[in-house]
C-alpha positions as CSV (number, residue, x, y, z in Angstrom):
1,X,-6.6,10.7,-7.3
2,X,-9.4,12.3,-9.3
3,X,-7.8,13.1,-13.3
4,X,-11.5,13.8,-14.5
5,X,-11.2,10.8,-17.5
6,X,-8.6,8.9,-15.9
7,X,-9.8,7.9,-12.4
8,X,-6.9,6.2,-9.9
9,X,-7.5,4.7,-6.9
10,X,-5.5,2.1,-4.3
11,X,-8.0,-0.8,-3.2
12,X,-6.0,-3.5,-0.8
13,X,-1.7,-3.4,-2.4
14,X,-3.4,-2.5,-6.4
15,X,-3.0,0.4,-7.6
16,X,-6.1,1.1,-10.0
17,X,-6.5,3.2,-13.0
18,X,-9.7,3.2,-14.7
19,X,-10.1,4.9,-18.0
20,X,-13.5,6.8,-17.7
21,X,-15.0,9.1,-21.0
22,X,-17.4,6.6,-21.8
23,X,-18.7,9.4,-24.2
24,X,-15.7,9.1,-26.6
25,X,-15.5,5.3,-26.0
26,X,-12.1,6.0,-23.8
27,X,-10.3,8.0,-26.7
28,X,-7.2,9.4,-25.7
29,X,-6.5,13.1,-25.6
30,X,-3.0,14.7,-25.6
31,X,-4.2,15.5,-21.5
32,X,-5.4,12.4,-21.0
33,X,-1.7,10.8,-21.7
34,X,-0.4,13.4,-19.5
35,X,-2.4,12.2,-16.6
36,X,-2.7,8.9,-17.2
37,X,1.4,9.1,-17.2
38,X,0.9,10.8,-13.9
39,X,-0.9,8.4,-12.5
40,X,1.1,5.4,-13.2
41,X,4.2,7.0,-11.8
42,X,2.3,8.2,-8.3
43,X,1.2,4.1,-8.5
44,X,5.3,3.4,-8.8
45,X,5.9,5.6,-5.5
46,X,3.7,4.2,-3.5
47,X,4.6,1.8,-1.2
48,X,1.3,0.4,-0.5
49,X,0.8,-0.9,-4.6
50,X,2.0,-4.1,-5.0
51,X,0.4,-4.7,-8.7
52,X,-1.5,-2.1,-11.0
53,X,-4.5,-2.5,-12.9
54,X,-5.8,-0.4,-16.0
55,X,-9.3,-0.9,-16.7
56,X,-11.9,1.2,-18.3
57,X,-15.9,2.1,-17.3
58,X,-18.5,2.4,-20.5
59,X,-18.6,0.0,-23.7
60,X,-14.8,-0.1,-24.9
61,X,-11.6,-0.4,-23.3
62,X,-10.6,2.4,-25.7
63,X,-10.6,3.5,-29.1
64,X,-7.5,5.3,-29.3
65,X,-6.3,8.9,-29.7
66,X,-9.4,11.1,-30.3
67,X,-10.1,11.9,-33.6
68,X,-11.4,15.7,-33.3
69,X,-7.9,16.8,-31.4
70,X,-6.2,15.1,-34.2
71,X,-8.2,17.3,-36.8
72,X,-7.3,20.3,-34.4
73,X,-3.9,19.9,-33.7
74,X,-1.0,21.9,-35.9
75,X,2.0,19.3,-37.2
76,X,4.0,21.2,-34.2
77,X,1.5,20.3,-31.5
78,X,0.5,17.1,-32.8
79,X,4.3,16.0,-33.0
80,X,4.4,16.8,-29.3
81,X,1.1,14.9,-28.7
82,X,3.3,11.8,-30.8
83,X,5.8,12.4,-28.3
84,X,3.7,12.4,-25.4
85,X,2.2,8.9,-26.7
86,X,5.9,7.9,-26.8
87,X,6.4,8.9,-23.3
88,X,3.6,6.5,-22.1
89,X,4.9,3.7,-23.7
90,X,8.8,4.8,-21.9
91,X,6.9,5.3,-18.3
92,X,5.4,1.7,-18.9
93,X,8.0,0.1,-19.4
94,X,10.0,1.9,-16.5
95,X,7.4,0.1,-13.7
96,X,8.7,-1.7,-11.8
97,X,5.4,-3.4,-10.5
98,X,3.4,-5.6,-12.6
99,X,0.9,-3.9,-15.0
100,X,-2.1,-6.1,-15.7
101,X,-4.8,-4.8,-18.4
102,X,-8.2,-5.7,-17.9
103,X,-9.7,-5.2,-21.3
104,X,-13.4,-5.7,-22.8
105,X,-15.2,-4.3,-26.0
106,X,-13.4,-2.6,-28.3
107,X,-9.3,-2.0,-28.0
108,X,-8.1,0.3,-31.0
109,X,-4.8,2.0,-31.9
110,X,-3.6,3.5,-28.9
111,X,-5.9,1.3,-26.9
112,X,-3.4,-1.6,-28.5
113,X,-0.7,0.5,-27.3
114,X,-1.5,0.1,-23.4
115,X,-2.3,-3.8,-23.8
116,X,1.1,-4.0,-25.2
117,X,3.0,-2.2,-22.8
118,X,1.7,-3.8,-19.6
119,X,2.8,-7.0,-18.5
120,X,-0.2,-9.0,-18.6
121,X,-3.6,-8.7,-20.2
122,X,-7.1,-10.5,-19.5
123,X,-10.2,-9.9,-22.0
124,X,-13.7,-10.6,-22.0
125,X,-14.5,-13.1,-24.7
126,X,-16.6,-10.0,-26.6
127,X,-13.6,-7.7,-27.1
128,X,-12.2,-6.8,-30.7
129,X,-8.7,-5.6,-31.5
130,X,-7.5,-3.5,-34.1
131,X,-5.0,-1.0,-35.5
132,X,-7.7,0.8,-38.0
133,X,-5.4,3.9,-38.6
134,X,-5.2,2.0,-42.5
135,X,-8.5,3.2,-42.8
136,X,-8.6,6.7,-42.0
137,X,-5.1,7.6,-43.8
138,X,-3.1,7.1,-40.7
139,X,-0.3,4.1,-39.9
140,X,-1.0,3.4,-36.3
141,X,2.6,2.1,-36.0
142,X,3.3,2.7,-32.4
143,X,0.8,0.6,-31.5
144,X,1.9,-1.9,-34.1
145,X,5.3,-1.8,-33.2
146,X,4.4,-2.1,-29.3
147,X,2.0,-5.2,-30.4
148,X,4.6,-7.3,-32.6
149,X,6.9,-7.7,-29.3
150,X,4.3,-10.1,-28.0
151,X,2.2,-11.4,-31.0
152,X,3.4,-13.2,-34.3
153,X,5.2,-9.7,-36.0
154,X,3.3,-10.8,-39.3
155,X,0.0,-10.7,-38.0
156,X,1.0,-7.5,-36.7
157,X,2.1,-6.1,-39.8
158,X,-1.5,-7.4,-41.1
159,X,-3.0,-5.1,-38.3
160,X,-1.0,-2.5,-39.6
161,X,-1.7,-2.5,-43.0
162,X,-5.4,-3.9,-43.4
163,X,-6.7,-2.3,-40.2
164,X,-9.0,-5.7,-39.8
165,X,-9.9,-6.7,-36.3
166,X,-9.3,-9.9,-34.7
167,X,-11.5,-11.5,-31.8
168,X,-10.1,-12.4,-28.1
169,X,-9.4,-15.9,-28.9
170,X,-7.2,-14.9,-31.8
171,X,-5.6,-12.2,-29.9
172,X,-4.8,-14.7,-27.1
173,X,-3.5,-17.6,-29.7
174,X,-1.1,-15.7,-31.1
175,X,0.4,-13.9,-27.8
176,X,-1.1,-10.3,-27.6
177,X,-2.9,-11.1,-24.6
178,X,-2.8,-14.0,-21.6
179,X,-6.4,-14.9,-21.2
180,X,-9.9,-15.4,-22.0
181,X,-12.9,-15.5,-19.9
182,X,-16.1,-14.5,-19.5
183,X,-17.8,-10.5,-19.2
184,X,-18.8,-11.2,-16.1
185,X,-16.0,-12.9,-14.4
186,X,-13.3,-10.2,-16.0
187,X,-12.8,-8.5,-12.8
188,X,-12.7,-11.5,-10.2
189,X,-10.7,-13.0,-12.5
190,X,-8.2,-10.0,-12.6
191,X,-8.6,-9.1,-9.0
192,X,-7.3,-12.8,-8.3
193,X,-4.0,-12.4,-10.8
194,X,-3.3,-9.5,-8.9
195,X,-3.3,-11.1,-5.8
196,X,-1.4,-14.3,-6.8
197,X,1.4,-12.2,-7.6
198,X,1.1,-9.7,-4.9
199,X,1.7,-12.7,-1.8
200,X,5.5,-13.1,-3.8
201,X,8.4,-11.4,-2.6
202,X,8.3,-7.8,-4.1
203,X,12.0,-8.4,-5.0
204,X,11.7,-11.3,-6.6
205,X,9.0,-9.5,-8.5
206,X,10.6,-6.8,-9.3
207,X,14.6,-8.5,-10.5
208,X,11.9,-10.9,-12.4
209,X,10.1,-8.3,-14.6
210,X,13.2,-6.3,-15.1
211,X,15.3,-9.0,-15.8
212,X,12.7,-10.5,-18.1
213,X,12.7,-7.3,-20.4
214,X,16.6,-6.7,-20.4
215,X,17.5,-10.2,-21.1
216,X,15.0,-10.4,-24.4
217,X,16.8,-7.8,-26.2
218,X,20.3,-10.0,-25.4
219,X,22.0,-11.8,-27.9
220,X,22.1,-15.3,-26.1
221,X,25.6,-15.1,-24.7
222,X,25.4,-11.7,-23.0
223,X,21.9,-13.1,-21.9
224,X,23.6,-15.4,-19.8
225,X,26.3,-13.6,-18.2
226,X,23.3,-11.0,-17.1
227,X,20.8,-13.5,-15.9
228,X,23.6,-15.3,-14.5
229,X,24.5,-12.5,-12.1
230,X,20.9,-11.7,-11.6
231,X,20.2,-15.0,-10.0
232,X,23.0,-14.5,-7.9
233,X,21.7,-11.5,-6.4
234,X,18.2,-12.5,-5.8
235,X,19.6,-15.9,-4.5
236,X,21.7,-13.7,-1.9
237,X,18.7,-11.8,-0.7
238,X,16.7,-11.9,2.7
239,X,13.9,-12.4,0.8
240,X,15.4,-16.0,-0.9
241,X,16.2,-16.9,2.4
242,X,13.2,-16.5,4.1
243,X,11.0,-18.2,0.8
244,X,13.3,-21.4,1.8
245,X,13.2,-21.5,5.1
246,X,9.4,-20.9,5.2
247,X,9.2,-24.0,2.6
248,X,10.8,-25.9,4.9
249,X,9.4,-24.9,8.2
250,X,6.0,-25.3,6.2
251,X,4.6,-22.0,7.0
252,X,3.8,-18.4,5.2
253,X,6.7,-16.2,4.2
254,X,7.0,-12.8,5.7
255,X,9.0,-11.0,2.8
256,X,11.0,-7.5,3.5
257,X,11.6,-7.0,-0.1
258,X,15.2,-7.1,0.4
């Protein structure tokens, strides 16, 4: 699947999308959203993508929406081009597979908007986040928003309103992103997260992630009752079964995803 910036790819059961206009430092265009929407939901259908993984080539992971569209866009076309920024975060949060981000560099305004809506993230101990809209006139607070369900919501808000950076070792002590590591290892270190999660049963997988999102928007006691009857399902399934009875029988599951 050849987008021109947004390369996509299926390597093993990952799905790959690789943000690639190195020129720009990966800034987003209204197209670009388009097809990197696109790609994630041709990812979703496939059968053979187990896990997804958004990456980037060149120096930064990407540096947000690009400035000169901004500057060329009419307040009707660039509502639409809000809107279609909106739609990313919707489709994202739709998957049903696990998204992992594989960051390094720099990760800027709506570059903080796809860390924050996949499920997990790995950066290379070099990379800098930020949401600099502050500085340029511009509240970057979909990305802000996005960010404050995982990180502490006042640090956020500092984002927000400073536009300051913050290092990967900040990022990951205060929940915007799952690991650390080194340049060179981010890849193997990725590619072995992905497959981790990929030898689980695709069911449990997916009542796992969707029941993780829809229960933390619960109050407690409605929480419950839904994860409740959530277990019950996944405890009823094929796939329960046979995790059990491969346990047991000390041997490798063979899941159906049922």
């Amino acid at each position: 699947m050849d987008y021109k910036f947004i390369i996509a790819e299926i390597k093993e059961q990952f799905g790959i999308i690789v943000l690639n206009r190195t020129d720009k430092l990966n800034a987003l265009t209204d197209e670009d959203v388009k097809k990197l929407i696109s790609a994630l939901q041709e990812l979703e259908q496939s059968r053979e993508v187990r896990v997804v993984i958004i990456k980037a080539n060149g120096k930064a992971f990407c540096s947000g929406h690009d400035f000169n569209e901004i500057l060329a866009k009419k307040t009707t076309v660039e509502h639409r081009m809000w809107i279609g920024a909106a739609n990313f975060q919707e489709v994202m949060h739709m998957m049903t597979k696990p998204v992992i981000a594989v960051v390094h560099g720099y990760v800027a305004a709506g570059g903080i908007s796809i860390v924050s809506a996949c499920d997990l993230v790995i950066a290379s101990e070099e990379t800098r986040f930020s949401t600099p809209g502050i500085n340029f006139g511009l509240a970057c607070m979909l990305p802000a928003a996005e960010a404050s369900k995982w990180m502490f919501k006042r640090k956020a808000l500092q984002l927000l309103l400073t536009g300051e950076s913050i290092d990967a070792h900040t990022a990951e002590r205060i929940g915007l992103i799952n690991e650390v590591v080194p340049r060179e290892k981010l890849d193997e270190v990725a590619l072995d997260m992905a497959r981790r999660i990929a030898e689980k049963s695709p069911l449990a997988i997916k009542l796992a992630k969707e029941s993780f999102y829809t229960a933390s928007d619960m109050e407690l006691n409605k929480m419950m009752v839904y994860l409740r009857d959530v277990m019950a399902i996944n405890a009823g399934s094929e796939d329960a079964r046979e995790g059990i009875m491969s346990f047991i029988e000390k041997r490798s599951a063979y899941w159906k995803g049922c």
